[in-house]
C-alpha beads as a LAMMPS data file, in Angstrom:
LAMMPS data file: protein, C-alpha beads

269 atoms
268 bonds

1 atom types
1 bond types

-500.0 500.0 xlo xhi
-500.0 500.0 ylo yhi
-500.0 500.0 zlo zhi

Masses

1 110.0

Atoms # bond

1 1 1 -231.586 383.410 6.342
2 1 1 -231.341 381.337 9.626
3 1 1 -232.864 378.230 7.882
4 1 1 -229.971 378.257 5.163
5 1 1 -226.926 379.068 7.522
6 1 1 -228.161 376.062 9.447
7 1 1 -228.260 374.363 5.964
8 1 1 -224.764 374.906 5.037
9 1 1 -223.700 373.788 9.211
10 1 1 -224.997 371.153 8.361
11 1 1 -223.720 370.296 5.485
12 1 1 -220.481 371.350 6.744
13 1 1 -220.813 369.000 9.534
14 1 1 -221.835 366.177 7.240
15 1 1 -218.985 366.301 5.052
16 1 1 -216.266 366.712 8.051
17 1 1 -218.273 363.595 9.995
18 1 1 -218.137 361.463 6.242
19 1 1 -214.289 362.326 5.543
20 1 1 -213.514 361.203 9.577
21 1 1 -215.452 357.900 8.919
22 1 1 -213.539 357.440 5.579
23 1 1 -209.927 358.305 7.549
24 1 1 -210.730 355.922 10.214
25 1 1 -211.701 353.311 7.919
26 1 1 -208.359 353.745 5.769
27 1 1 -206.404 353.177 9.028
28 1 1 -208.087 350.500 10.085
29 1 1 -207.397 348.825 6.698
30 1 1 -203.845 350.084 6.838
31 1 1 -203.276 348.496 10.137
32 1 1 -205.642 345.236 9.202
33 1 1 -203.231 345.312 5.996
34 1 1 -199.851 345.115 8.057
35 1 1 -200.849 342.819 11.252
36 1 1 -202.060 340.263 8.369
37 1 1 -198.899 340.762 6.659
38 1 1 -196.968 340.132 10.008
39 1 1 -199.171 337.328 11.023
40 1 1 -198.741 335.432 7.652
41 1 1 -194.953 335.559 8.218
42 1 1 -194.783 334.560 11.391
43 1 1 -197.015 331.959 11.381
44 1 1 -194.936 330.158 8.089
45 1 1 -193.124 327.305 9.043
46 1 1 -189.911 328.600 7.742
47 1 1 -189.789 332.316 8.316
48 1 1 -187.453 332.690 5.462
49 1 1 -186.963 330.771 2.434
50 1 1 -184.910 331.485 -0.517
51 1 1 -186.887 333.126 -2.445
52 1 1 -187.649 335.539 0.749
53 1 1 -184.721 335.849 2.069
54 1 1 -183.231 337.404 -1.676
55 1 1 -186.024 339.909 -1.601
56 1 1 -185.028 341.245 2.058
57 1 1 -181.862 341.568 1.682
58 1 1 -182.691 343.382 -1.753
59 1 1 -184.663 345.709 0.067
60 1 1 -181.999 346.407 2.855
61 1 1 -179.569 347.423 0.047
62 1 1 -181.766 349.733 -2.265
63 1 1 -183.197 350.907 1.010
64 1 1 -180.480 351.275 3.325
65 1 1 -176.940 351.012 1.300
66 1 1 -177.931 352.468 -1.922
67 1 1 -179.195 355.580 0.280
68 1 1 -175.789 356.068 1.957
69 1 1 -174.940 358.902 -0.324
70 1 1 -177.651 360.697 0.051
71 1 1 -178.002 360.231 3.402
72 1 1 -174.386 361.282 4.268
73 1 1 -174.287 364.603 1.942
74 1 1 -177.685 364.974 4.005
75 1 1 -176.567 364.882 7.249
76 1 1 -173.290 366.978 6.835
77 1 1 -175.700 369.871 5.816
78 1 1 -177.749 369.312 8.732
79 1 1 -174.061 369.361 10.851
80 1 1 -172.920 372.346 9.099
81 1 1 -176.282 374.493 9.569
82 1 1 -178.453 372.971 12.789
83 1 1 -175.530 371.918 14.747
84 1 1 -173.389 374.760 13.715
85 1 1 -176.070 377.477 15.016
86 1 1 -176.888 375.199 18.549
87 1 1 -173.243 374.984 18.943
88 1 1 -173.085 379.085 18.667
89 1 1 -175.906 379.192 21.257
90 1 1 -173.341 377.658 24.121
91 1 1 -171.873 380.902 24.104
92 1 1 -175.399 383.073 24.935
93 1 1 -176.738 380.537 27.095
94 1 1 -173.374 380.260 29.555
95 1 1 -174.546 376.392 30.044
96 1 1 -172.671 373.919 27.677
97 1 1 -174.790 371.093 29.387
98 1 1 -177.856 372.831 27.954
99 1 1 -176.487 372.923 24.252
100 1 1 -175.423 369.395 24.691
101 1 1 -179.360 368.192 25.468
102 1 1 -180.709 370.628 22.976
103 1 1 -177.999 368.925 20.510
104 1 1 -178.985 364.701 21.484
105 1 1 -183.207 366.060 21.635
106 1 1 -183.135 368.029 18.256
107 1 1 -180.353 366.953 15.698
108 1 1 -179.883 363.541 17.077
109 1 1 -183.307 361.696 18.412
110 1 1 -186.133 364.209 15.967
111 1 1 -183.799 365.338 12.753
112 1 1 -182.241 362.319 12.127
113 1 1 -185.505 360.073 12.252
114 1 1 -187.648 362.232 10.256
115 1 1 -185.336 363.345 7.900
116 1 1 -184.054 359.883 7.367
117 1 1 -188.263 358.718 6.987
118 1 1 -188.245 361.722 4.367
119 1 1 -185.624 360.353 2.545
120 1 1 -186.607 356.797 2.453
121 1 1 -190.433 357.993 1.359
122 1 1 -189.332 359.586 -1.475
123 1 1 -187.180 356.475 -2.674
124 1 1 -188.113 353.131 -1.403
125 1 1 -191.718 353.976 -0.538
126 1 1 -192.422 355.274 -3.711
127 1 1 -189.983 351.940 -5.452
128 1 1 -191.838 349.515 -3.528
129 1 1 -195.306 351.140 -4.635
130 1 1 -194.425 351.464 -8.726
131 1 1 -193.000 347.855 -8.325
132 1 1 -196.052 346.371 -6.553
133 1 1 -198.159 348.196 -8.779
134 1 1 -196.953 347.129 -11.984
135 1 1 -196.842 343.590 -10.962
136 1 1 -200.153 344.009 -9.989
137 1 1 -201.069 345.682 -14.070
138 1 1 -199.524 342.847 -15.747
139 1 1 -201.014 340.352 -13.240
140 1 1 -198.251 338.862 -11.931
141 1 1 -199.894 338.979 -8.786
142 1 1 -202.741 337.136 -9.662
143 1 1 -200.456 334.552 -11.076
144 1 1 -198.653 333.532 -8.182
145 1 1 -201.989 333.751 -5.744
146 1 1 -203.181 330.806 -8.317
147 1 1 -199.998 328.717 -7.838
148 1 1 -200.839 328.941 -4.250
149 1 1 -198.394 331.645 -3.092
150 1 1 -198.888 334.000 -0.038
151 1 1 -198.674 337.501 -1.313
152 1 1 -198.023 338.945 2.337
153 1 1 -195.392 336.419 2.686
154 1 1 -193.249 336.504 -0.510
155 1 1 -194.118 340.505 -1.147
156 1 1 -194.941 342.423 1.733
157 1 1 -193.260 340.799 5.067
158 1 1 -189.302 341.321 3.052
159 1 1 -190.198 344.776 2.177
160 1 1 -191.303 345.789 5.678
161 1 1 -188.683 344.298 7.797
162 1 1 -185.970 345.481 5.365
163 1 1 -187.289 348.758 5.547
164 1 1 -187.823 349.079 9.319
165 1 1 -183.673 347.647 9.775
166 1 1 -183.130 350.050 7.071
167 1 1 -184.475 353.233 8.707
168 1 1 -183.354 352.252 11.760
169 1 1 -179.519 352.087 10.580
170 1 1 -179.792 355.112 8.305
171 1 1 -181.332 357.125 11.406
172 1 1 -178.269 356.110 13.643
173 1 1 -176.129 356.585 10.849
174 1 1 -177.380 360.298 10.598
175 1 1 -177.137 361.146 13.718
176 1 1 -174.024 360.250 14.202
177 1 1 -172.718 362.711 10.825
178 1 1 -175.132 364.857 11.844
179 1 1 -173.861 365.512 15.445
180 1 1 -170.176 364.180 15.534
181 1 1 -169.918 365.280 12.135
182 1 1 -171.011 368.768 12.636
183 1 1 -169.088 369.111 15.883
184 1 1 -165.533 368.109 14.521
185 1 1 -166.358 370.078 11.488
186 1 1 -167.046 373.652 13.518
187 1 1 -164.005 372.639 15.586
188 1 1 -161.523 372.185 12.503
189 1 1 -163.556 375.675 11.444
190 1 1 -163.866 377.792 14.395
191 1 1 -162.481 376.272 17.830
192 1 1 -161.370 373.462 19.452
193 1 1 -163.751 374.286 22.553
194 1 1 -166.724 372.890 20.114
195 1 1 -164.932 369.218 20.248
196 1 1 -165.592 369.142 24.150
197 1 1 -169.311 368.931 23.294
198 1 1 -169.113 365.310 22.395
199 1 1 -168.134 364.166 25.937
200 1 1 -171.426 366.403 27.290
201 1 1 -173.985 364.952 24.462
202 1 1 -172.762 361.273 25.260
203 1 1 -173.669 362.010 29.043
204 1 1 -176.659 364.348 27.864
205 1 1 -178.365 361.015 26.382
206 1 1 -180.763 359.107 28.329
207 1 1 -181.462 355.395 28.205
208 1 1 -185.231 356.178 27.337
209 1 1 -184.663 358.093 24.744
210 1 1 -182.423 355.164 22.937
211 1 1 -185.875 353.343 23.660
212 1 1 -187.770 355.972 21.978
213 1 1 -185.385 356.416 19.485
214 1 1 -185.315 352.545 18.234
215 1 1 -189.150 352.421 18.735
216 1 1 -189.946 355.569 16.718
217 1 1 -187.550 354.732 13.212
218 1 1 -188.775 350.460 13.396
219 1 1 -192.289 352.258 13.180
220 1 1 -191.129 354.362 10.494
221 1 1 -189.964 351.547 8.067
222 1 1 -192.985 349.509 8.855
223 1 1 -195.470 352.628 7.913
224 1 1 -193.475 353.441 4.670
225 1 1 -192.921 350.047 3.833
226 1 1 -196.803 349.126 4.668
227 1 1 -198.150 351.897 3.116
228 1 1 -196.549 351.619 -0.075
229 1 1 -197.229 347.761 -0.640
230 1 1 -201.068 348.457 0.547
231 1 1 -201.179 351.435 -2.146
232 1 1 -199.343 349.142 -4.479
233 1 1 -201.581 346.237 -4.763
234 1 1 -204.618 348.381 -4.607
235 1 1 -203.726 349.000 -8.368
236 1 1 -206.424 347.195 -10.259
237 1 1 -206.680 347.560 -14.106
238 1 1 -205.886 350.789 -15.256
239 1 1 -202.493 352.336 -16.050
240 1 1 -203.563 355.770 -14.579
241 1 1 -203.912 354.125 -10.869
242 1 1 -200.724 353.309 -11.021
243 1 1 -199.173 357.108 -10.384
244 1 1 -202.646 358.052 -8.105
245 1 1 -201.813 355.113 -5.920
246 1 1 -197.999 355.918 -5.717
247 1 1 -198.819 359.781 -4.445
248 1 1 -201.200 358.488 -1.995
249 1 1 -198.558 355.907 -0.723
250 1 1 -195.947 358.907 -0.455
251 1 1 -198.686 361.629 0.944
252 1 1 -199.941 359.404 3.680
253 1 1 -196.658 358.175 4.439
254 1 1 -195.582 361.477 5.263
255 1 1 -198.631 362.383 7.151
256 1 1 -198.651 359.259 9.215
257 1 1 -195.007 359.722 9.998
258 1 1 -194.940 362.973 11.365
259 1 1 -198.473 361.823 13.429
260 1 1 -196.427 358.939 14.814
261 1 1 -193.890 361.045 15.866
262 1 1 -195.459 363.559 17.570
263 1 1 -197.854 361.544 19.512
264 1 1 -194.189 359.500 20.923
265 1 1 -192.801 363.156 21.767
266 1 1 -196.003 363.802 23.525
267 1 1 -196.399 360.099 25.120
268 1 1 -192.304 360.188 26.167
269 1 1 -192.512 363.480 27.960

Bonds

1 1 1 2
2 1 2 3
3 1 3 4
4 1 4 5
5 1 5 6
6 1 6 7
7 1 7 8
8 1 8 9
9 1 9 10
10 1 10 11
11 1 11 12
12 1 12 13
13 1 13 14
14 1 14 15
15 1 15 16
16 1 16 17
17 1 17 18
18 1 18 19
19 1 19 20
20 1 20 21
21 1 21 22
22 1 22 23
23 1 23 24
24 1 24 25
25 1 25 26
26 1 26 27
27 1 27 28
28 1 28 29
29 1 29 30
30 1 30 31
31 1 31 32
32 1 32 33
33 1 33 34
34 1 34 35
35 1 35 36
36 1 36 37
37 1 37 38
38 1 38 39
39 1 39 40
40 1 40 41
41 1 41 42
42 1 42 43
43 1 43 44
44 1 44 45
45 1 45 46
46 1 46 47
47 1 47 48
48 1 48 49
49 1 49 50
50 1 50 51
51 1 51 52
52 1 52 53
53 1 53 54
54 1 54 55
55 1 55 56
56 1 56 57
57 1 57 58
58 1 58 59
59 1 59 60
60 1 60 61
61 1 61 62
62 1 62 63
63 1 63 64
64 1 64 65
65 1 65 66
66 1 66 67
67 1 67 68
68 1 68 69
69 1 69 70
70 1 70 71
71 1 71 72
72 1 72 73
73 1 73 74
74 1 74 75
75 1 75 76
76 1 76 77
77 1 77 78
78 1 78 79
79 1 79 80
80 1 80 81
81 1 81 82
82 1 82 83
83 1 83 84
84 1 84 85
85 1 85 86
86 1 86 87
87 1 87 88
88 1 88 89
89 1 89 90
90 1 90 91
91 1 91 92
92 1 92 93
93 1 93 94
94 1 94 95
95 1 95 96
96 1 96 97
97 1 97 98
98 1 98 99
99 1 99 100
100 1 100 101
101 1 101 102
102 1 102 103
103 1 103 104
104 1 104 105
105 1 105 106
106 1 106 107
107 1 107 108
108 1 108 109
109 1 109 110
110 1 110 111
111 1 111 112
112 1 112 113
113 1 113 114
114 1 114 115
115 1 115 116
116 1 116 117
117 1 117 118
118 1 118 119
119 1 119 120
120 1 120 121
121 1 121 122
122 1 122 123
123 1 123 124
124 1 124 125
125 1 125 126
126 1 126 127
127 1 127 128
128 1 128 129
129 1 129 130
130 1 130 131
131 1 131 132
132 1 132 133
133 1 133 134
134 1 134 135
135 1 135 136
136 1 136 137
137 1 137 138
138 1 138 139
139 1 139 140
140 1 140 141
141 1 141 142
142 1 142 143
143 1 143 144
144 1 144 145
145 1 145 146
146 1 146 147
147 1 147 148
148 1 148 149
149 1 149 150
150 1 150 151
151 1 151 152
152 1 152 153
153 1 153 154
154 1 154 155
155 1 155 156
156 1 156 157
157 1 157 158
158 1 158 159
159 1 159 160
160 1 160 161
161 1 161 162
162 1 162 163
163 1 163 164
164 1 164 165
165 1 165 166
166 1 166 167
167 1 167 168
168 1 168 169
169 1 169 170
170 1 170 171
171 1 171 172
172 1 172 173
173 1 173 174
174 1 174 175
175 1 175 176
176 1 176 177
177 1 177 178
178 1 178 179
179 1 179 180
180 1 180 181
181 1 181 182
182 1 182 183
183 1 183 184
184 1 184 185
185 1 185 186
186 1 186 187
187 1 187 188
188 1 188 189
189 1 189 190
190 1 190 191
191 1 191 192
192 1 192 193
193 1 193 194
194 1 194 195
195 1 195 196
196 1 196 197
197 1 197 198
198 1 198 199
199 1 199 200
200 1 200 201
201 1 201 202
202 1 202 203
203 1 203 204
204 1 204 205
205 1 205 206
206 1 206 207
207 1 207 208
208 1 208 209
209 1 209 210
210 1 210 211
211 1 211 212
212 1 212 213
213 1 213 214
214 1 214 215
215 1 215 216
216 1 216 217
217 1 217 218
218 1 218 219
219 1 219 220
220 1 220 221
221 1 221 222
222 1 222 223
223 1 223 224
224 1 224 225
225 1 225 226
226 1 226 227
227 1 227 228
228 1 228 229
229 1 229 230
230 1 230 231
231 1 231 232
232 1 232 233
233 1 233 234
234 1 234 235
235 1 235 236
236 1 236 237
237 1 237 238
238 1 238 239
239 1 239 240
240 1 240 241
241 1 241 242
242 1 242 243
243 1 243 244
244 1 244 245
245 1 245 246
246 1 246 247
247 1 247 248
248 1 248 249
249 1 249 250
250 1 250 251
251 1 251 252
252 1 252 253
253 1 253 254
254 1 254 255
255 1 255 256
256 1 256 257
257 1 257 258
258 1 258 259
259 1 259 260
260 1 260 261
261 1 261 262
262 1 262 263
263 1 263 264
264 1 264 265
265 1 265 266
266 1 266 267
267 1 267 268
268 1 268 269
């Protein structure tokens, strides 16, 4: 009896010590994946060229424009609800000052990033990984690495800056619907005492959390971005990797962004 509850221990152990080993190797090709990327590009003569420059500023618009609406109907609800009930808290807590820190910390520095990474994960990060992916089926990929073409540099580099400037605006973007939105909405609903709120949250924000703030959503777009092109061109021959590789790019994107963000909350304490 002892002898085979130490057998499945160990066994247990085994497989939890193999499936850390595997997780630390994915992230160090992850990150191997994006410094190369980011290296390539910045060590190009020209740091954009035509052909470049089109596909960032293709990838700001589907990422960042073409997600307005979205975005916007997004943040209203997130006014309407979130901000709504905070705003009903000033009232039980007696301190206006209070609501005003609870409304920059929760609606306007963690909501508006995450929800913004959300949204851009289930759009861009899954584009960017169907796109790479089926260039990468038909061997388009292959073709241009022949002609002497850097993959990182005509692929990856646009996709990951545009996403990063992308997430960044969206997330400011948010928050400011989210908050000033809300507020001006529960004042036109319920009182005009609400609107004083957005004199206390500009004074309630702190220049380190604008720090945080920028930090956190530029390492959003990179990890969606990254994560999606890595997934993408790990496509290889088959058809079926194509939709594996594309939930793996949105999964771990997801996972890695709410792991990012909690170890800045805990680091900017």
């Amino acid at each position: 009896m002892a002898e085979a509850a130490f057998g499945r221990l160990a066994a247990a152990l085994g497989w939890t010590g193999r499936r850390t080993l595997s997780l630390g190797a994915y992230l160090l090709d992850l990150t191997i994946f994006a410094v190369k990327a980011i290296r390539d590009w910045s060590g190009h003569g020209r740091l954009f060229n035509r052909a470049t420059l089109q596909t960032l500023i293709s990838q700001i618009i589907f990422t960042g424009v073409d997600a307005l609406p979205v975005v916007t109907l997004l943040a209203l609800a997130v006014g309407l609800s979130i901000t709504s009930q905070i705003l009903s808290l000033a009232q039980a807590l007696g301190s206006e000052r209070d609501v005003a820190v609870l409304l920059t910390n929760i609606v306007g520095v963690e909501l508006s990033s995450l929800l913004t990474a959300i949204v851009l994960i289930g759009r861009s990060g899954s584009a960017i990984a169907v796109d790479l992916g089926s260039m990468k089926l038909h061997r388009e990929v292959e073709g241009l690495e022949l002609l002497g073409i850097n993959v990182n540099t005509f692929f990856v580099t646009p996709r990951v800056l545009g996403a990063a400037v992308a997430q960044f605006t969206l997330a400011i973007y948010f928050a400011a619907i989210a908050l000033f939105g809300g507020v001006f909405l529960n004042g036109l609903l319920f009182s005009t005492v609400y609107a004083q709120q957005l004199v206390r949250m500009a004074e309630a924000l702190q220049p380190s959390q604008l720090v945080v703030f920028a930090l956190k959503n530029l390492l959003f777009g990179v990890i969606i971005a990254a994560t999606a092109c890595f997934h993408g061109l790990r496509v290889q021959t088959s058809p079926t990797e194509l939709p594996q590789q594309t939930q793996r790019a949105i999964v771990t994107s997801l996972v890695l962004v709410f792991l990012v963000d909690g170890l800045l909350a805990v680091v900017a304490r």
